[in-house]
Backbone as JSON Lines, residues from 0, in Angstrom:
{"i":0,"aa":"X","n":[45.07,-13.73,8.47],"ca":[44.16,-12.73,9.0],"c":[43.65,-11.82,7.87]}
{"i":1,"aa":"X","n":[44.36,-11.18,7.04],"ca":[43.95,-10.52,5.7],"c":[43.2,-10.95,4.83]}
{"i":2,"aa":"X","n":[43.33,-12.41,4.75],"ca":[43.04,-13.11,3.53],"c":[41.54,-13.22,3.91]}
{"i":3,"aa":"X","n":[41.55,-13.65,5.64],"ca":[40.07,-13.61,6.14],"c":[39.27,-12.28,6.24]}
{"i":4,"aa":"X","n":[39.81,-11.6,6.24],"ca":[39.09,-10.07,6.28],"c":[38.71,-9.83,4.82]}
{"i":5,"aa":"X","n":[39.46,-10.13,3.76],"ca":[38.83,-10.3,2.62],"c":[38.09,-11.32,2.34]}
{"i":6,"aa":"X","n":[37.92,-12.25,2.59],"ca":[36.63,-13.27,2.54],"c":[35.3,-12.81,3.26]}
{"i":7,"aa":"X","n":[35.74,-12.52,4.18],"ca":[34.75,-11.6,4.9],"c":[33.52,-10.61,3.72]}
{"i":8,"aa":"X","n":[34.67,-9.94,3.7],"ca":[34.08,-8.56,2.75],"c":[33.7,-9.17,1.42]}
{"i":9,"aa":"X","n":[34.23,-9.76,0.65],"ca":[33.67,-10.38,-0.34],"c":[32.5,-10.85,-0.53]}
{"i":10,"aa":"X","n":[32.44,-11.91,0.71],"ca":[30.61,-12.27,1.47],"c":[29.52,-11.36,1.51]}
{"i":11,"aa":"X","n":[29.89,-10.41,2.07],"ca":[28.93,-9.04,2.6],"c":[28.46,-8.54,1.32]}
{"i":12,"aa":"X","n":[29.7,-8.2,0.24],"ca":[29.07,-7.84,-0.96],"c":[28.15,-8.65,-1.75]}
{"i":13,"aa":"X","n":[28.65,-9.87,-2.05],"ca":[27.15,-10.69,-2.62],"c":[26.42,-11.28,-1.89]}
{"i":14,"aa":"X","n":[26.33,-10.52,-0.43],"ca":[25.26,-10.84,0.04],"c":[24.18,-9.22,-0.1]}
{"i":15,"aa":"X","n":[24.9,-8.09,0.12],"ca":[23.83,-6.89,-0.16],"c":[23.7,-7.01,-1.97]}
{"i":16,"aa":"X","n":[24.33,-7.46,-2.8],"ca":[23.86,-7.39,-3.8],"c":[22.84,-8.65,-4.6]}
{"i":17,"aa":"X","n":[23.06,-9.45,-3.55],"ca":[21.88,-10.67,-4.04],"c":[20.54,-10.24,-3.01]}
{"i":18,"aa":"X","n":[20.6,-9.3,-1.75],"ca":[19.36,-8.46,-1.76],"c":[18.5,-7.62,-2.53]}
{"i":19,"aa":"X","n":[19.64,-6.88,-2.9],"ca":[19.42,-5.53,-3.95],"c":[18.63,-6.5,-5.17]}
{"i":20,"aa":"X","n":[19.24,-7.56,-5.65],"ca":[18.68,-7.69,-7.01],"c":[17.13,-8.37,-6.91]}
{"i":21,"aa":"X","n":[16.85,-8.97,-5.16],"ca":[15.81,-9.38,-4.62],"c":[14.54,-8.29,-4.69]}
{"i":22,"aa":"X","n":[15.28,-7.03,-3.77],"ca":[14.28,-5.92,-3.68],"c":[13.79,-5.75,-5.45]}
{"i":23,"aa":"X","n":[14.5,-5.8,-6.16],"ca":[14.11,-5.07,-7.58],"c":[13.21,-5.7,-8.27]}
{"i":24,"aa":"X","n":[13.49,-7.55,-7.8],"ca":[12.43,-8.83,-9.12],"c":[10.85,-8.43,-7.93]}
{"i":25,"aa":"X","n":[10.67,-8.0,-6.53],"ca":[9.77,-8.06,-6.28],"c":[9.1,-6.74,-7.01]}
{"i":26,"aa":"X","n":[9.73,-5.85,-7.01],"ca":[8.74,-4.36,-7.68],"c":[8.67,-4.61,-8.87]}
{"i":27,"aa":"X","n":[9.54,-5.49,-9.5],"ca":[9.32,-5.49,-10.95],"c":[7.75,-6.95,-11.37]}
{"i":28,"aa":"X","n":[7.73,-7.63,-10.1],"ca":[6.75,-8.68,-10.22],"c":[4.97,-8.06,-9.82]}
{"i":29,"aa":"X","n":[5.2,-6.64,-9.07],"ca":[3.86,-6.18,-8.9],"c":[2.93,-5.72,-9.81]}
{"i":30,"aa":"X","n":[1.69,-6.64,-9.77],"ca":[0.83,-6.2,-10.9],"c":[0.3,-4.59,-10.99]}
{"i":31,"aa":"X","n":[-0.03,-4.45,-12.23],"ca":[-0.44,-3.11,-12.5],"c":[-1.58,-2.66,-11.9]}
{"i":32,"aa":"X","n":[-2.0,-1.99,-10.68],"ca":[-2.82,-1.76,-10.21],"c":[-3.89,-0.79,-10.86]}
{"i":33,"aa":"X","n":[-3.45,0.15,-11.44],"ca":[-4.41,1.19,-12.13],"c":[-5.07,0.01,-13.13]}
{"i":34,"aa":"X","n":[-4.72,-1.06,-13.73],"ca":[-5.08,-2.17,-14.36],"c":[-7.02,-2.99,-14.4]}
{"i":35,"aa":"X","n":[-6.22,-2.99,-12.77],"ca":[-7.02,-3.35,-12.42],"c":[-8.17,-3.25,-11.15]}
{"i":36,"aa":"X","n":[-8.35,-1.93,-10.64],"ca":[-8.9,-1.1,-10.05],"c":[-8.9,0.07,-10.16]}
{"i":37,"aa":"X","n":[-10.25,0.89,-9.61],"ca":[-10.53,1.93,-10.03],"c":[-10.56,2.64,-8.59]}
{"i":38,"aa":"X","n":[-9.81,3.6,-8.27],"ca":[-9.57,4.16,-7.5],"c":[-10.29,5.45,-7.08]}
{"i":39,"aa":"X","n":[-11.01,5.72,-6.12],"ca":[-11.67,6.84,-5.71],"c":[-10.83,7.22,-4.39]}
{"i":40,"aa":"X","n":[-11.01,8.92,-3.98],"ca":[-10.69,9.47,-2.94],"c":[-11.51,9.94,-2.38]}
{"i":41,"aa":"X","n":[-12.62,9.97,-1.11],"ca":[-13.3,10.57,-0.62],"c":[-12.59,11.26,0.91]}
{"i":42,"aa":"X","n":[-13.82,12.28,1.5],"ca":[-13.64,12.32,2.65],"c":[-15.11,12.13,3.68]}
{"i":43,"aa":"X","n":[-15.09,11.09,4.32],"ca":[-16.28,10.8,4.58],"c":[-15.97,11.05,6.28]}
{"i":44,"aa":"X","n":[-17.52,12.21,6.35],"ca":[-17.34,12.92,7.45],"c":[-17.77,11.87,8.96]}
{"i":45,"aa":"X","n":[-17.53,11.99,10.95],"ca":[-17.92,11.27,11.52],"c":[-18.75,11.63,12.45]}
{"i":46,"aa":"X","n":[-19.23,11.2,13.56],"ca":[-20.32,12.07,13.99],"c":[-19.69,13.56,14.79]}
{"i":47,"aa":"X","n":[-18.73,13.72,14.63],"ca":[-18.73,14.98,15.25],"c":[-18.24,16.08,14.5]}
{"i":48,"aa":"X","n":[-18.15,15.92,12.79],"ca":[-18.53,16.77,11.76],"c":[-16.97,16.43,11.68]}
{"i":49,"aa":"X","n":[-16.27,15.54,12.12],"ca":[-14.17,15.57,11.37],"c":[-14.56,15.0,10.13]}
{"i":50,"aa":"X","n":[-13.82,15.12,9.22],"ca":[-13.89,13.87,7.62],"c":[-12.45,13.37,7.73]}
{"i":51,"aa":"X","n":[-12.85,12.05,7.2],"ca":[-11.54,11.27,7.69],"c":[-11.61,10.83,5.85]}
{"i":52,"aa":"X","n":[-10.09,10.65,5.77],"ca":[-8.97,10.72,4.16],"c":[-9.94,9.32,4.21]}
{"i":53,"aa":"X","n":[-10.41,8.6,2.83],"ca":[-10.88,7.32,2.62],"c":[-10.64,6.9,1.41]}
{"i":54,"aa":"X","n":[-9.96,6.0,0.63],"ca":[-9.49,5.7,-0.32],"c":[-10.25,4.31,-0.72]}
{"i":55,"aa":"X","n":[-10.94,4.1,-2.14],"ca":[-12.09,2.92,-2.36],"c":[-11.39,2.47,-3.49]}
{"i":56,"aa":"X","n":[-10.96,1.16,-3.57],"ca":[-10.51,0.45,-4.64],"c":[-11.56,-0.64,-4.97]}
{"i":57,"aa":"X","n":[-12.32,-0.73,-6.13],"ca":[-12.96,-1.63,-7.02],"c":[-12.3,-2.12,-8.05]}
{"i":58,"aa":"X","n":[-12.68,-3.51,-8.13],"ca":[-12.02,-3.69,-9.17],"c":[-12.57,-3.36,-10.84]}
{"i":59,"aa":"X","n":[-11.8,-3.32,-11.62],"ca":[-12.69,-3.03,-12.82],"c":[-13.59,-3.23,-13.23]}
{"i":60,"aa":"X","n":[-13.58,-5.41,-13.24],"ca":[-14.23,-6.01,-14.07],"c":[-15.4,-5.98,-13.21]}
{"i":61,"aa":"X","n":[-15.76,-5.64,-11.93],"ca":[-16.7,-5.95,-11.31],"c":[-18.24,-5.7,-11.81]}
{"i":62,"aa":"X","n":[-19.16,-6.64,-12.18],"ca":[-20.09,-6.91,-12.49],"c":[-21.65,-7.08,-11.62]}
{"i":63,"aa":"X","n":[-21.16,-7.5,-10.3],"ca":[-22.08,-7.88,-9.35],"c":[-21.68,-6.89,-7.85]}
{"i":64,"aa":"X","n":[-22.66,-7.2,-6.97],"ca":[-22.25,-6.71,-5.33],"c":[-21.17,-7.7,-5.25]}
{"i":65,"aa":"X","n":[-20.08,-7.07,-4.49],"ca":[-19.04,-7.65,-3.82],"c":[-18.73,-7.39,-2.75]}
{"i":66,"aa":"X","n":[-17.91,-8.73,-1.92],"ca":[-17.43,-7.91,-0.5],"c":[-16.49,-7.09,-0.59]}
{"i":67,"aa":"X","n":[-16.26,-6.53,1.02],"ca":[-15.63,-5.15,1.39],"c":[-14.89,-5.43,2.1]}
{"i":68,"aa":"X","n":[-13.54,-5.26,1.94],"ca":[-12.54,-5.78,3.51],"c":[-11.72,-3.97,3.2]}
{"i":69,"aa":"X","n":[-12.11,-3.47,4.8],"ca":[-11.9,-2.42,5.18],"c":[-11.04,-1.9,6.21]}
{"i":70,"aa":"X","n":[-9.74,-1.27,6.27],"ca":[-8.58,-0.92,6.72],"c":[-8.66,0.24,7.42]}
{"i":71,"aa":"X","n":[-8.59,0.69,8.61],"ca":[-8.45,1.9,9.39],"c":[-6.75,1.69,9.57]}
{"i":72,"aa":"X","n":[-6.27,3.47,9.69],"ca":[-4.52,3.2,9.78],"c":[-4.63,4.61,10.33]}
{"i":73,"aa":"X","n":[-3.9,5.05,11.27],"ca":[-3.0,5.93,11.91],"c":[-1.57,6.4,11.37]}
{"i":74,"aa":"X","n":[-1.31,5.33,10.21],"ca":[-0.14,5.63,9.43],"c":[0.13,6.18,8.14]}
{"i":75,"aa":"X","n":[-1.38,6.61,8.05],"ca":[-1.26,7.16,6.14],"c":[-1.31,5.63,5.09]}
{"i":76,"aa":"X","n":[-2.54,6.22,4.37],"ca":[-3.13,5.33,3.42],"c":[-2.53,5.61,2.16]}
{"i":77,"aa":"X","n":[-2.09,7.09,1.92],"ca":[-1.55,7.21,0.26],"c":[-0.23,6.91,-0.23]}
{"i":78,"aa":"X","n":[-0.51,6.79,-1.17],"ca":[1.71,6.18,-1.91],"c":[1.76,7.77,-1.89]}
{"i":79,"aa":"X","n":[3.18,8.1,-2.64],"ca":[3.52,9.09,-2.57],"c":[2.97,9.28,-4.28]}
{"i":80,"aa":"X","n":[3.17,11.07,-4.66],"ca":[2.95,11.07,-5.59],"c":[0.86,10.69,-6.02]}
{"i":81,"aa":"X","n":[0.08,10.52,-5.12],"ca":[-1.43,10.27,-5.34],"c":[-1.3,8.7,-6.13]}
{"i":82,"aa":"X","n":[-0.31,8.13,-6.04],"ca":[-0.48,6.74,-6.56],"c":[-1.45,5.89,-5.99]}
{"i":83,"aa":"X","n":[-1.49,4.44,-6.17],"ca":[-2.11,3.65,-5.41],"c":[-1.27,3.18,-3.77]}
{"i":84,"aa":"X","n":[-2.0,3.11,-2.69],"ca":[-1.93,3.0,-1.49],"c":[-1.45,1.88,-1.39]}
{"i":85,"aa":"X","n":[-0.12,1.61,-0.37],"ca":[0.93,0.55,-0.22],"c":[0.17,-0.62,0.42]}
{"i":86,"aa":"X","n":[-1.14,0.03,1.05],"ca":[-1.58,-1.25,1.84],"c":[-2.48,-2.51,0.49]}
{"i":87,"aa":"X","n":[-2.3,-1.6,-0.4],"ca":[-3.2,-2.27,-1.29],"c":[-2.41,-4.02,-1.55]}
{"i":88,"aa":"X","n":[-1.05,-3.32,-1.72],"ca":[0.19,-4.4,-2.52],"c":[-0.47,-5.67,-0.85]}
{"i":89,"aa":"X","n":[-0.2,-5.47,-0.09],"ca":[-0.55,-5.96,1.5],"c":[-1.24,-7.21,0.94]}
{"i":90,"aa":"X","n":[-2.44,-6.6,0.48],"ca":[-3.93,-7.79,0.48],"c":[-3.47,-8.58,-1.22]}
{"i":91,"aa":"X","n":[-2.31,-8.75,-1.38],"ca":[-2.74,-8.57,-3.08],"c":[-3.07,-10.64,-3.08]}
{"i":92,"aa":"X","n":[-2.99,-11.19,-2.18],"ca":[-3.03,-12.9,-2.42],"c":[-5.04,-12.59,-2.19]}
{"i":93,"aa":"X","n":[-5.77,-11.29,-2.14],"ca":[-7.13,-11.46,-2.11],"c":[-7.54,-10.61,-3.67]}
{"i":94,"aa":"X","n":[-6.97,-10.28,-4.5],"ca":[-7.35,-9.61,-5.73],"c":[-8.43,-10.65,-6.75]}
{"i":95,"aa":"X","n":[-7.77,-12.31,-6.4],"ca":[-8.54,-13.12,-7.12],"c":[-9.97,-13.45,-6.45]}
{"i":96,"aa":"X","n":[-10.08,-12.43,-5.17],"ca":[-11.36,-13.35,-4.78],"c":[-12.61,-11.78,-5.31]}
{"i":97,"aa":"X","n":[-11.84,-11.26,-5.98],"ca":[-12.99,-9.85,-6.25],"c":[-13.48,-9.15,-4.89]}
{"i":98,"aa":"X","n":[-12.44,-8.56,-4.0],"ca":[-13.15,-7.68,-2.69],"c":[-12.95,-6.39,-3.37]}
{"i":99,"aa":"X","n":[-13.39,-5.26,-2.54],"ca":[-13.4,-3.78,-3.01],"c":[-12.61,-3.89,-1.78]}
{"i":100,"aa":"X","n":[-11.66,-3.2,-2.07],"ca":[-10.54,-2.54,-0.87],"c":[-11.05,-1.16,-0.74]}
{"i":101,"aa":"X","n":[-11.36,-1.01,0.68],"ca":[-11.88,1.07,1.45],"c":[-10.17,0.85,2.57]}
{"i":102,"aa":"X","n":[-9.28,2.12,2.3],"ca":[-8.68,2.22,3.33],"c":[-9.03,3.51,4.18]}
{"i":103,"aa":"X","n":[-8.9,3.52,5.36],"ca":[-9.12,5.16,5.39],"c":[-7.74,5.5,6.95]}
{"i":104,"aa":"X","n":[-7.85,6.99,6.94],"ca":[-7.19,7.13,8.07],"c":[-7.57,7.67,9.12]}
{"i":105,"aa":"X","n":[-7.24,7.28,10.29],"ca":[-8.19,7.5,11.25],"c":[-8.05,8.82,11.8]}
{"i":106,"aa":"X","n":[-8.33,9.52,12.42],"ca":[-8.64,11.03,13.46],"c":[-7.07,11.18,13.52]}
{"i":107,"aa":"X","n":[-6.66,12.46,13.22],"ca":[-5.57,12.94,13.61],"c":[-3.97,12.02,12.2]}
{"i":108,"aa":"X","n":[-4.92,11.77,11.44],"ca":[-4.13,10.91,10.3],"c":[-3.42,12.22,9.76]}
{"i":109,"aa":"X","n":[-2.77,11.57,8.75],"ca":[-1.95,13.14,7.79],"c":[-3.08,13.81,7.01]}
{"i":110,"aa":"X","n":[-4.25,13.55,6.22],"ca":[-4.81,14.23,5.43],"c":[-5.71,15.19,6.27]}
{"i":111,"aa":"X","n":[-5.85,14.81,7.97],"ca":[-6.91,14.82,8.14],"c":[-6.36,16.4,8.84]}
{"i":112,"aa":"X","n":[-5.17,16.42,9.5],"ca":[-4.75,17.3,10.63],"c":[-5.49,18.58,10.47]}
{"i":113,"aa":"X","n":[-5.68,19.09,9.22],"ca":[-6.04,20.43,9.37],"c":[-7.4,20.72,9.61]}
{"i":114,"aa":"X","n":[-8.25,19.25,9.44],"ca":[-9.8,19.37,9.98],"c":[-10.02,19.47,11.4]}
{"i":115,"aa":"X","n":[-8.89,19.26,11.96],"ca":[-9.04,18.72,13.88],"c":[-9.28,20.27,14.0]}
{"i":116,"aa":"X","n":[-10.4,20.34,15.69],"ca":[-10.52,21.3,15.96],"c":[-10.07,21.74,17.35]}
């Protein structure tokens, strides 16, 4: 019974630590975003005069018109710290096709609360 309660526990540990070292190769595998987009913050107002938080990612090299794949969220668009926005990492299997990422947040979002009337 002991011997199994330590097999047990033994398991559990290289199993949270072969997570842990999982969580770390993925943050350490994310490309450099400031790299390779240029990040704007607007607040673009709606028809009933609210401005809603809107965050525009282009990419650098961009040369020509490109498409736009555009994100509304109720959950907050910014990293912490004014970094780049988590939803960005989201789309990242579309970075090779050159879109401009707009996220914004919708009515009653975090940036927005103090515009509500």
């Amino acid at each position: 019974m002991i011997k199994m309660r330590r097999q047990i526990w033994v398991l559990a540990v290289v199993v949270l630590l072969a997570v842990g070292a999982g969580a770390r190769g993925q943050e350490a595998g994310r490309p450099d975003l400031a790299k390779m987009f240029d990040k704007r913050e607007v607040m673009i107002a709606v028809r009933d005069g609210v401005k809603l938080h809107t965050e525009i990612y282009t990419p650098r090299d961009a040369k020509e018109a490109l498409p736009i794949v555009m994100m509304r969220t109720p959950y907050g668009i910014s990293a912490g710290g004014k970094g780049y926005s988590r939803m960005l990492y989201e789309n990242a299997d579309l970075f090779a096709d050159g879109y401009i990422f707009v996220f914004q947040d919708i009515r009653g979002g975090t940036v927005q609360r103090e515009n509500l009337r």
